[in-house]
C-alpha positions as CSV (number, residue, x, y, z in Angstrom):
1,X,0.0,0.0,0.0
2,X,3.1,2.4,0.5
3,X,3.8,2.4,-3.7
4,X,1.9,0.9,-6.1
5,X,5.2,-0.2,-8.0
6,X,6.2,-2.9,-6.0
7,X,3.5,-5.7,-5.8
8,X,3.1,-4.8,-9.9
9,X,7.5,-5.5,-10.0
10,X,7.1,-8.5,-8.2
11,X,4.9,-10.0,-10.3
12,X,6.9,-9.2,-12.9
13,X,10.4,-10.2,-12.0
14,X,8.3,-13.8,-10.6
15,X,6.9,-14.2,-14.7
16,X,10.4,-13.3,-15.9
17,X,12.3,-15.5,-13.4
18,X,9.7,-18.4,-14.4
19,X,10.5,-17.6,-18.4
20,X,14.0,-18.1,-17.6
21,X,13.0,-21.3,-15.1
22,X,15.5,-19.7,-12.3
23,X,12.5,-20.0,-9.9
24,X,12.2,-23.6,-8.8
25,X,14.0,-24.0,-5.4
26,X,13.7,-27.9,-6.0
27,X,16.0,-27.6,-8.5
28,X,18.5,-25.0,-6.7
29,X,17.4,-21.4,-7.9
30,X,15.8,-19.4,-6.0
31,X,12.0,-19.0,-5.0
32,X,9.5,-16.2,-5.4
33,X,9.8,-15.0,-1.7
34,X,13.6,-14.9,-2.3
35,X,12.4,-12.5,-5.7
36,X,10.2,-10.2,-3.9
37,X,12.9,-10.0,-1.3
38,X,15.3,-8.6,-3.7
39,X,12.5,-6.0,-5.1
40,X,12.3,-4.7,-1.9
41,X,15.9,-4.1,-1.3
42,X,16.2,-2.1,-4.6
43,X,13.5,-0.3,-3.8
44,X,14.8,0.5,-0.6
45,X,18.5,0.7,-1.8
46,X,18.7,1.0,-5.2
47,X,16.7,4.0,-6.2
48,X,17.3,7.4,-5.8
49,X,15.0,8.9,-4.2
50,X,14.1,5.9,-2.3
51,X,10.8,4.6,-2.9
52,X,10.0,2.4,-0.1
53,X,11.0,3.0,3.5
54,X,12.9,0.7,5.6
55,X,10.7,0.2,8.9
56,X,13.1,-0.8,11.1
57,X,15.6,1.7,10.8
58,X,14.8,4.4,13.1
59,X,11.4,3.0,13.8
60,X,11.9,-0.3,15.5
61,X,10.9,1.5,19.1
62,X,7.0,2.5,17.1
63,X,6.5,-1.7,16.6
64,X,7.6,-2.6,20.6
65,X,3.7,-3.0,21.6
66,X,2.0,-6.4,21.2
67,X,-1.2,-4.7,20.4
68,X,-2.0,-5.4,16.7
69,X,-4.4,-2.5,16.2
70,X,-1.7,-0.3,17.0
71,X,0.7,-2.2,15.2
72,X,-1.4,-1.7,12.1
73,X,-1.7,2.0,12.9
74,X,1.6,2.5,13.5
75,X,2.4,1.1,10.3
76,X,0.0,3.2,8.2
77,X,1.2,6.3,10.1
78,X,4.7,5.8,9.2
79,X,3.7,5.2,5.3
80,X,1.8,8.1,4.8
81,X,4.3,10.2,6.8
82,X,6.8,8.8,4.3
83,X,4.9,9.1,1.1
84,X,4.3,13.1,2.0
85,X,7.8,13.6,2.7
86,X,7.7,16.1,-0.7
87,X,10.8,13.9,-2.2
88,X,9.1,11.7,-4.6
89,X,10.9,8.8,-7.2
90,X,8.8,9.4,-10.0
91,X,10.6,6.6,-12.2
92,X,7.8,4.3,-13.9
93,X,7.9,0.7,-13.3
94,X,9.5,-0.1,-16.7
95,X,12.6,2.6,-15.9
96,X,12.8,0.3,-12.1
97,X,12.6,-2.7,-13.7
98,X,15.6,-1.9,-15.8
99,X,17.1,-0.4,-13.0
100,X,16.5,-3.4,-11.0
101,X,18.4,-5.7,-13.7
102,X,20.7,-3.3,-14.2
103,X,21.6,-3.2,-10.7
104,X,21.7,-6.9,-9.9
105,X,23.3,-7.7,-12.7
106,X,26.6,-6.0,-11.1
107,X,25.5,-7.1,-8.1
108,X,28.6,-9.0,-6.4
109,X,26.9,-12.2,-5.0
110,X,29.7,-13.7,-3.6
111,X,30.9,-10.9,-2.1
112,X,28.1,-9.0,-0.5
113,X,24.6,-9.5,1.3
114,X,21.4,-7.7,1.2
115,X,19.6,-7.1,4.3
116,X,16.0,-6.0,4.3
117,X,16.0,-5.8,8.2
118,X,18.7,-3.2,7.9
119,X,17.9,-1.7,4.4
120,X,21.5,-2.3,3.4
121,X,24.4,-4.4,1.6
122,X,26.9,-5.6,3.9
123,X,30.1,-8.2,3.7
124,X,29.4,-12.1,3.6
125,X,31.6,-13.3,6.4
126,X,33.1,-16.9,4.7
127,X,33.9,-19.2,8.0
């Protein structure tokens, strides 16, 4: 509900990944969750402006109550306080889907990790 881009790139990134048959976790690719995932870190990361917020980064303290209605109202707060924040990504979904290619596809796997959590790319740690 934040931006109506995402849930419409997610269902395209899962018909491309299933074109290209890199969606069947049986068979070692990755699964749609593990797609959508990656949407939302470029939407978070990969644009400029941003166009979704990360909600635990500076916010974590707003979610501490158990109470779901307040949860929910909490969350709808902070989205509409972000989506009037006057910056605005005006980027259609066809110049983020590029953009999202684009970025992945220099995207250093073995090196780096996205976090969602932390709405950043940090260092894989190989033990």
């Amino acid at each position: 509900s934040v931006d109506f881009r995402f849930p419409a790139l997610c269902l395209i990134v899962k018909e491309w990944a299933s074109n290209q048959m890199i969606n069947r976790p049986l068979d070692g690719t990755f699964n749609n969750y593990s797609f959508n995932l990656m949407v939302l870190h470029y939407l978070q990361c990969g644009v400029v402006p941003a166009i979704l917020p990360n909600l635990q980064v500076g916010q974590c303290f707003r979610f501490l109550s158990s109470n779901n209605s307040q949860y929910f109202s909490t969350f709808i707060r902070i989205c509409s306080d972000y989506n009037s924040g006057g910056i605005l990504n005006e980027q259609s979904v066809g110049e983020i889907l590029i953009g999202f290619f684009q970025y992945f596809s220099k995207f250093e796997f073995e090196k780096y990790a996205i976090s969602i959590k932390k709405g950043s790319v940090f260092p894989r740690c190989v033990i």
